[in-house]
C-alpha positions, 0 to 999 in steps of 0.5 A: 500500500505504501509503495503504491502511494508514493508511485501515486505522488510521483506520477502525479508530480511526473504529469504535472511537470509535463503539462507544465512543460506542454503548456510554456512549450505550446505559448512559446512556441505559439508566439515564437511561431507568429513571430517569426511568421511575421517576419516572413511573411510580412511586408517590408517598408519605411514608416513615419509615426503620425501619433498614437492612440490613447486607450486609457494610458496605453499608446499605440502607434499609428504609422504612414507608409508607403508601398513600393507600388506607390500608394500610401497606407496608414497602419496601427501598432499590434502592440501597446504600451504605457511607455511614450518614449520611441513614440516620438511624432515624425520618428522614422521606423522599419515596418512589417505589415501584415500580409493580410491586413495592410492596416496592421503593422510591427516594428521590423526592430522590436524582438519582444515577442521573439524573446518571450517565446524563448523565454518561454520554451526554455522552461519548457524544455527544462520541465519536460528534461525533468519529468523524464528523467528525475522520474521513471515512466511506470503504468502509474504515469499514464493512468495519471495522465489521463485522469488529469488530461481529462479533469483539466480538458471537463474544467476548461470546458465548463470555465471558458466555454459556458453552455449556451454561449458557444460561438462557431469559428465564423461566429468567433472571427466576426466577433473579433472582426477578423473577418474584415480590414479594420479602419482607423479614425483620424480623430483617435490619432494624437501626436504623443507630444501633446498627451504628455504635455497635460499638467496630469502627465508632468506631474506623473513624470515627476513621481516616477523620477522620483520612483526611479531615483530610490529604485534605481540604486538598489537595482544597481547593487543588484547587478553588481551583486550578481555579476560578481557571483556570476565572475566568482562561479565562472573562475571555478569552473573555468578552473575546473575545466582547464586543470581537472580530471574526469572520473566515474561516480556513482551517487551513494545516497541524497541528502535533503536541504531546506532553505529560509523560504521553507523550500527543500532541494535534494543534493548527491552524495557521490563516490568516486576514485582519484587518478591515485586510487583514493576514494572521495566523497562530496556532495555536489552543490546543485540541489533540486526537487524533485531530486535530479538522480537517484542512488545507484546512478552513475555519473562523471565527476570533474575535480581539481587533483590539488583539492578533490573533495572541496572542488569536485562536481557532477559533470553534466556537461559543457552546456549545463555546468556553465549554466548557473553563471550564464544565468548569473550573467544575463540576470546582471545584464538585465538589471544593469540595462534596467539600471539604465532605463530607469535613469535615462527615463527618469531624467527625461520624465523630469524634464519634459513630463514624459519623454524627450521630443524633438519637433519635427521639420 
């Protein structure tokens, strides 16, 4: 009975983690997909910004463009934001417009969406990585998947599709108006110089200055934190990679740890023999829950011979072990460019209320 609870939880957790995993791996891939179809399959061409379109403090641009055929479009931003800056009236742009709606445009520049839909896969393929290998695929795992494929597919029936308000594919389509080329009102177009001239905007532009000002250092000690750990991490294993030796190791046993947050994480405990035939225990310094091996499990250890058991690690490869400060690295460079943003964001917003204009000619 208790061996039969504890493949019970397990292939519950196994599941989950799938779904989790087809979930960040279908929007990823759903929204890496559109982007990379807008690029192509979209237009190129040149535009110019004639304003924007306010929708409660959400802008979006609306551009003037024309074909190589000669005529003259005017098309709106798929996308909106809070932020005025690159809004600017007369900003000249690189445009993608939609292949089937020439109203519809993106700027040729912008790898938002791109970004996210890898920042999206990426988890994905890390849920995925874990359901297979931190679990072994028994019966129990796929009476488990189709009990939960079919709870969740009943629930999501009864949550996003209402009896009696069900609306056909066509239904659907003109609903949403995609069945037609939109227009766009010239009197909903403003130029964004004078939305963020309003005393209400500067005084907005005053506050988030001020926001940024005691933000924007703590952010800073941040990247500065983070990017010396990522150097320290780096040295190690730089180190490890240039001086040491490889040997086998079989994992003995798994030592839970919890942390502050409450949070537990198991690590391996690994023995392996040196080049000089002296057995070694360590513990290796990556942990996770669920646990990433078992015991009896056979790795590659990748130690420094002048400290074997202080500097000792599983070796999982060029790409894995050099992850932690890679992630290191690209979080600091994040906070250092957000450091930035905020600054030179936080400077203009003092100055002119919102952003720095430029008339154009």
């Amino acid at each position: 009975m208790f061996r039969f609870i504890v493949e019970s939880v397990q292939a519950y957790n196994q599941v989950g983690f799938f779904i989790g995993a087809l979930i960040c791996l279908g929007l990823g891939g759903l929204i890496f997909g559109n982007a990379l179809y807008w690029r192509v399959q979209a237009a190129r061409a040149m535009g110019t910004v004639i304003g924007v379109i306010d929708r409660g403090g959400m802008y979006t641009p609306v551009y003037r463009y024309t074909l190589p055929d000669g005529q003259t479009h005017e098309a709106m931003s798929d996308t909106s934001s809070g932020w005025a800056r690159g809004k600017e009236t007369g900003r000249v742009v690189s445009l993608m417009i939609s292949a089937h709606n020439p109203t519809e445009a993106r700027e040729a520049n912008n790898y938002l969406f791109d970004a996210i839909g890898i920042l999206l896969i990426a988890p994905g393929v890390w849920l995925g990585y874990t359901a297979l290998t931190a679990y072994p695929v028994t019966w129990m795992t796929w009476i488990m998947a189709v009990v939960m494929v079919v709870y969740l597919a009943e629930r999501g029936r009864r949550v996003f599709l209402p009896k009696g308000q069900r609306l056909s594919i066509a239904d659907w389509k003109k609903q949403h108006g995609l069945d037609e080329v939109s227009t766009i009102d010239p009197a909903d177009i403003k130029p964004i110089e004078k939305i963020i001239a309003t005393p209400e905007m500067r005084e907005k532009g005053q506050v988030q200055w001020r926001n940024n000002k005691r933000a924007a250092p703590l952010v800073g000690i941040f990247a500065v934190a983070l990017l010396a750990g990522g150097i320290y991490q780096a040295g190690d294993l730089a180190r490890l990679e240039l001086s040491g030796l490889r040997a086998q190791g079989e994992v003995e046993r798994l030592v839970g740890e919890s942390s502050s947050r409450g949070s537990y994480s198991y690590h391996a405990i690994v023995r392996y023999r040196t080049e000089k035939n002296i057995r070694i225990d360590f513990k290796d310094n990556v942990g996770s829950n669920p646990p990433s091996y078992r015991p009896g499990d056979r790795v590659t250890v990748l130690y420094l011979p002048d400290n074997p058991r202080g500097k000792a690690i599983i070796d999982r490869g060029v790409f894995w072990n050099w992850a932690i400060p890679g992630m290191l690295f690209v979080v600091a460079a994040f906070l250092a460019w957000l450091f930035v943003v905020m600054l030179g964001i936080g400077m203009t917003r003092k100055s002119t209320g919102g952003l720095a204009v430029e008339t154009p000619a």
